[in-house]
C-alpha positions in Angstrom: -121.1 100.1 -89.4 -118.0 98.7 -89.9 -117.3 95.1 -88.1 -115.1 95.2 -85.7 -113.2 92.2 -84.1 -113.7 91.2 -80.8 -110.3 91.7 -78.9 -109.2 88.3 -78.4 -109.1 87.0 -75.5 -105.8 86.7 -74.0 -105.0 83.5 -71.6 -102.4 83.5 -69.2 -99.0 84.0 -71.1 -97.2 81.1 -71.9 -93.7 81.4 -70.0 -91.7 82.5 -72.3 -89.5 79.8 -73.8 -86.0 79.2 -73.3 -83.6 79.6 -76.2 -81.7 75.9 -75.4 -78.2 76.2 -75.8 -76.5 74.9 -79.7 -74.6 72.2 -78.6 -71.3 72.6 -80.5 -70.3 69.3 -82.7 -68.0 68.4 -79.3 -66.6 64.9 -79.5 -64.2 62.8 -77.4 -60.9 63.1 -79.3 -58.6 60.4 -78.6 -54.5 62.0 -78.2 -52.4 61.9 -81.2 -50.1 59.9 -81.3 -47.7 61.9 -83.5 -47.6 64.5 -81.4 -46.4 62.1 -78.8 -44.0 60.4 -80.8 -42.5 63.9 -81.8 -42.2 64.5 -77.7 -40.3 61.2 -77.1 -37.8 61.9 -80.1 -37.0 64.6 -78.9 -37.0 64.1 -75.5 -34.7 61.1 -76.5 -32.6 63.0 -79.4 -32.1 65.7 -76.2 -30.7 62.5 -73.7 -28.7 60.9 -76.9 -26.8 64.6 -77.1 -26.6 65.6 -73.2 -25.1 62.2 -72.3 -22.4 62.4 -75.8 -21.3 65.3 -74.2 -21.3 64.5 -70.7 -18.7 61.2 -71.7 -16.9 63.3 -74.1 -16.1 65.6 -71.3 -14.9 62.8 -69.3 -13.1 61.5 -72.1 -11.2 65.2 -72.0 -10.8 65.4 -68.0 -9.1 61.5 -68.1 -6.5 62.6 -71.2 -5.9 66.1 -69.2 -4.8 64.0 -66.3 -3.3 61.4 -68.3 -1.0 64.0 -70.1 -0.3 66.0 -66.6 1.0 62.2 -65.3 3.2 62.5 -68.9 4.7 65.5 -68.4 6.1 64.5 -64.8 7.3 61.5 -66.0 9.1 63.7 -68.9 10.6 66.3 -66.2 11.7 63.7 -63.6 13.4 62.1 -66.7 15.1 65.3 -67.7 16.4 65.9 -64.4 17.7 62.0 -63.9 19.1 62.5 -67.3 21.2 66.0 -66.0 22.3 64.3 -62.9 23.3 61.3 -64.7 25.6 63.4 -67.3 26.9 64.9 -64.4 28.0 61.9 -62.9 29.1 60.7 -66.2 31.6 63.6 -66.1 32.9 63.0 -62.8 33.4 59.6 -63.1 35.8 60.9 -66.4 37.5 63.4 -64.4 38.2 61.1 -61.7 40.0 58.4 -64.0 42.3 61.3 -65.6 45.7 61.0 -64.6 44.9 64.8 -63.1 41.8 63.6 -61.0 44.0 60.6 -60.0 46.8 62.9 -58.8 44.5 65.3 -56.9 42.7 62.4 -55.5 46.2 61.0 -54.2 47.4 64.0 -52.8 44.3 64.3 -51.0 44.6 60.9 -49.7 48.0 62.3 -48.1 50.7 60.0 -50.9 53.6 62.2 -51.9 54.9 62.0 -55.5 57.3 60.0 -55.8 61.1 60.9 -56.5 63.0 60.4 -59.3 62.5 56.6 -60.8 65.3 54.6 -60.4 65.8 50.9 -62.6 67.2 48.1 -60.4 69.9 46.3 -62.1 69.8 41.7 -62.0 72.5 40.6 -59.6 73.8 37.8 -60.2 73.4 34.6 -58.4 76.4 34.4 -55.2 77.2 38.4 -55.7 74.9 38.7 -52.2 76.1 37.4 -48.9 73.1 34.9 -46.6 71.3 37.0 -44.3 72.6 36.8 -40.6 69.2 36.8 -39.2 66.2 35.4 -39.4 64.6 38.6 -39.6 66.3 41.0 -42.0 64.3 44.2 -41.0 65.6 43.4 -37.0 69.2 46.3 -37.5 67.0 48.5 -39.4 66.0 52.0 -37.6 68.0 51.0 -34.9 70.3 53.5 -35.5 
């Protein structure tokens, strides 16, 4: 007869057991610094170009208003410079001999008649005057 093997005996079953997790190679890693420095460049490279522009913009906006002021200053000089020709002229035309005639006549002088020279007479060819006021017999007439 062939042996056979007593079953064997089985004792409550072990619980089974549980796999525990692999705990990865985790570490505390510290933050890097480059990376950081690489932020603040160009966080700062950003600022540096942003406020350039900013005062070259205000450079612009002062030397816009700067030449605006200019060219008033330029216009009002061109038109003092027309009024003052102007005045120029007229201050020609009025020492002509024409603007001095028109200006007489409109001042109400006649012109005069025809020039006549007045001779010397000679000292005892005129008689004393009989008054004291030569003009008194003139117009009475």
């Amino acid at each position: 007869m062939a042996q056979t093997r007593p079953a064997p005996v089985r004792t409550a079953a072990r619980p089974a057991r549980q796999p525990s997790p692999r705990q990865a190679p985790l570490r505390v890693v510290r933050p890097d610094d480059r990376a950081r420095t690489v932020g603040v460049m160009s966080t700062v490279f950003v600022m540096l170009i942003f406020t350039t522009l900013f005062a070259v913009a205000g450079l612009h906006a002062v030397l816009v208003q700067t030449q605006a002021e200019i060219d008033a200053i330029h216009t009002e000089n061109s038109a003092l410079e027309k009024e003052r020709n102007s005045l120029l002229a007229s201050q020609a035309w009025h020492d002509s001999p024409e603007g001095l005639e028109e200006l007489a006549l409109g001042a109400g002088l006649v012109p005069a008649g025809e020039v006549l020279m007045l001779a010397p007479v000679p000292i005892g060819a005129l008689r004393a005057p009989e008054s004291v006021d030569p003009f008194a017999g003139v117009g009475a007439g």
